[in-house]
C-alpha positions, 0 to 999 in steps of 0.5 A: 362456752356456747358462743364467741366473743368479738370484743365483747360482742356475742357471735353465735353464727354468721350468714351469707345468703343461704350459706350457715356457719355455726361455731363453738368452743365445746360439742355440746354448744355446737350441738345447741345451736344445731338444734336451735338452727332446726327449731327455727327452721321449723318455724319458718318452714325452711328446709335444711339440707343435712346431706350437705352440712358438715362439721369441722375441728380446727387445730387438728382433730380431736381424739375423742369421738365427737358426734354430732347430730341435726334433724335426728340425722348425723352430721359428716366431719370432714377434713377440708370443706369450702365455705364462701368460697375459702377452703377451711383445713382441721388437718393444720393449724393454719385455718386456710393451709388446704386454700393455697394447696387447692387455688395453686392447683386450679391456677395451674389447670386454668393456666394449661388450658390457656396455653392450650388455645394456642393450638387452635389459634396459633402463637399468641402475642406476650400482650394478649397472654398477659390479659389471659393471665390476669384474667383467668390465672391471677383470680385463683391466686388472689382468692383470699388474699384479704381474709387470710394474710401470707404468714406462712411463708411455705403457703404462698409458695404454692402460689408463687410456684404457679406464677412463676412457670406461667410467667416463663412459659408466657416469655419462653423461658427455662425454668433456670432463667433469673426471676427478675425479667419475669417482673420487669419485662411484663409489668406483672407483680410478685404473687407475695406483694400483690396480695399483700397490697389487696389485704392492705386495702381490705384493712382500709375497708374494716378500718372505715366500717362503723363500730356497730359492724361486726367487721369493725369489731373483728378488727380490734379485737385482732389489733387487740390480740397483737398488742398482747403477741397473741396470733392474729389476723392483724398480726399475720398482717403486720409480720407479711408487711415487715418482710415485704419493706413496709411497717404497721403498727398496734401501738397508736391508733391506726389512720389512713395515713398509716395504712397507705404509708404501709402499702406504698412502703411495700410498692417501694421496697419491691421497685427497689429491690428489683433494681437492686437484683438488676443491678447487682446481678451478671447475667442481667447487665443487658437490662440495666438501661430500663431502669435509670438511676433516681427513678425507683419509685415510678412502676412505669420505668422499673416494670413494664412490659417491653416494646420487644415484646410485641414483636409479632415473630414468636421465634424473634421474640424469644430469641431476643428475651432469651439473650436479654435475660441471659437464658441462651445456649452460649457458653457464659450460661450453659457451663454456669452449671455442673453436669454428672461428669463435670463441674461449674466451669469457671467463667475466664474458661468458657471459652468462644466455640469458635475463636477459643480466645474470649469468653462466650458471652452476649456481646462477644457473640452478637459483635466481636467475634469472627471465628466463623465466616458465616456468622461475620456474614450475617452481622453484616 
């Protein structure tokens, strides 16, 4: 087969400025269009760079030796290859696998430079790390989220590993500290909800595109490709908005009612599980008062970034989030944990270092125990 179909519609290629993809089912219809593109470059006197042209299997390779020609010159097969800014993988046959793997390792190396600064300006505030973040680190981690849909849980957690180191070095925190606060205390989404909802709004784009657009017809022919169970675009959709709370459907016809029904429905399912976690967690008791009861639905409450956290002091500051959040050097926490010679201390025997007679927790430290003068003093 020389050509694709797009619900009935031809494609052959598409065009981005200067930037030329030619597909095909089969070598030999590659190769036709590869002498038709070298025909019509001729006649319209245009160059073609052949030594940055490649070619690519998806599904994996092939294990027939597949040679391809353009201008009498060999075409290079490649592996992994970017085009309009997505890194394409034939090693996978998961198209996109390779992007997540490659925009990871940028965001980690934009992220490194960022903090980096610090070294020249001394400490920055949370506020203005916050605005590095979603100005240089979170466009590597959105690239694509609308053209390629988190289906693959393992793909995105790539990303996700990212997000969450960046956001702990920004608070200060240990990589054993509660992933919660990471949201709640700066106002900053998840990696997973945040492309979703950008995906979410690329569906609103293809939905109001007029059918003469390829776009439009791409669009139900993956609809179409999910009503029959087939992988799909809309499909990888509809299973990443199903785990993150919200719903979409291919059995009626798709509004815009339904589209934002589906993407406030994820809004809501993570506000209410980031009130959930806080709730039901016991190392996160001293946040429960951010987020009032009947208030699940307004960001503002449960998501936020702190008035503690504009203190000026750099040394304040983490002191302050590190007991907030419970990612101190108290006993409650530090004998959460099992060393090579002992195990997880339970929590009635991690006892005050001082008074030996009452758990070593937050408030035990800050307000009730006087086992040490000096610390009586200092509350003073």
């Amino acid at each position: 087969m020389l050509i694709l179909l797009l619900l009935g519609r031809l494609v052959s290629h598409l065009e981005h400025a200067d930037d030329v993809i030619l597909f095909s089912t089969s070598r030999e219809g590659l190769q036709q269009h590869l002498g038709g593109l070298a025909r019509w470059a001729h006649d319209c006197f245009v160059s073609v760079n052949v030594s940055k042209t490649w070619a690519l299997e998806t599904g994996g390779p092939s294990p027939y030796d597949i040679v391809l020609h353009l201008n009498n010159r060999r075409v290079t097969f490649e592996s992994t290859a970017k085009y309009v800014g997505m890194n394409i993988s034939s090693s996978n046959k998961r198209l996109f696998h390779a992007h997540y793997v490659i925009q990871a390792q940028k965001a980690r190396g934009v992220a490194a430079m960022c903090f980096a600064v610090q070294g020249l300006t001394g400490s920055l505030p949370v506020d203005l790390l916050k605005t590095l973040y979603m100005g240089r680190v979170d466009p590597h981690l959105i690239l694509g989220a609308d053209v390629s849909p988190d289906a693959v849980s393992s793909h995105v957690a790539e990303l996700e590993t990212v997000q969450l180191a960046v956001l702990r070095r920004m608070l200060g925190l240990g990589p054993r500290s509660c992933i919660t606060p990471l949201f709640t205390e700066t106002g900053i989404w998840s990696i997973r909800v945040r492309r979703a909802t950008l995906c979410i709004g690329y569906l609103r784009y293809c939905r109001a595109r007029p059918n003469t657009e390829l776009v439009a017809a791409a669009l139900q022919d993956s609809m179409a490709l999910a009503r029959l169970g087939s992988l799909s675009w809309y499909g990888d959709l509809q299973g990443v908005v199903e785990d993150l709370g919200g719903h979409l459907t291919h059995g009626v016809a798709l509004s815009d009612a339904l589209v934002s029904s589906a993407e406030d429905g994820i809004r809501r399912a993570m506000l209410a599980r980031l009130n959930a976690e806080i709730a039901g967690s016991s190392r996160l008791y001293l946040l429960r008062g951010q987020t009032p009861a009947g208030l699940v639905g307004r960001a503002g409450v449960t998501m936020a970034l702190r008035e503690y956290m504009r203190i000026d002091r750099r040394s304040l500051r983490r002191a302050l989030t590190r007991l907030l959040v419970s990612d101190h050097g108290l006993a409650v926490e530090r004998l959460r944990y099992a060393t090579r010679r002992d195990g997880i201390v339970p929590r009635h025997d991690r006892l005050c270092r001082f008074c030996r007679t009452e758990v070593e927790d937050e408030l035990h430290a800050m307000f009730i125990c006087e086992g040490d003068p000096a610390l009586v003093v200092a509350r003073q």
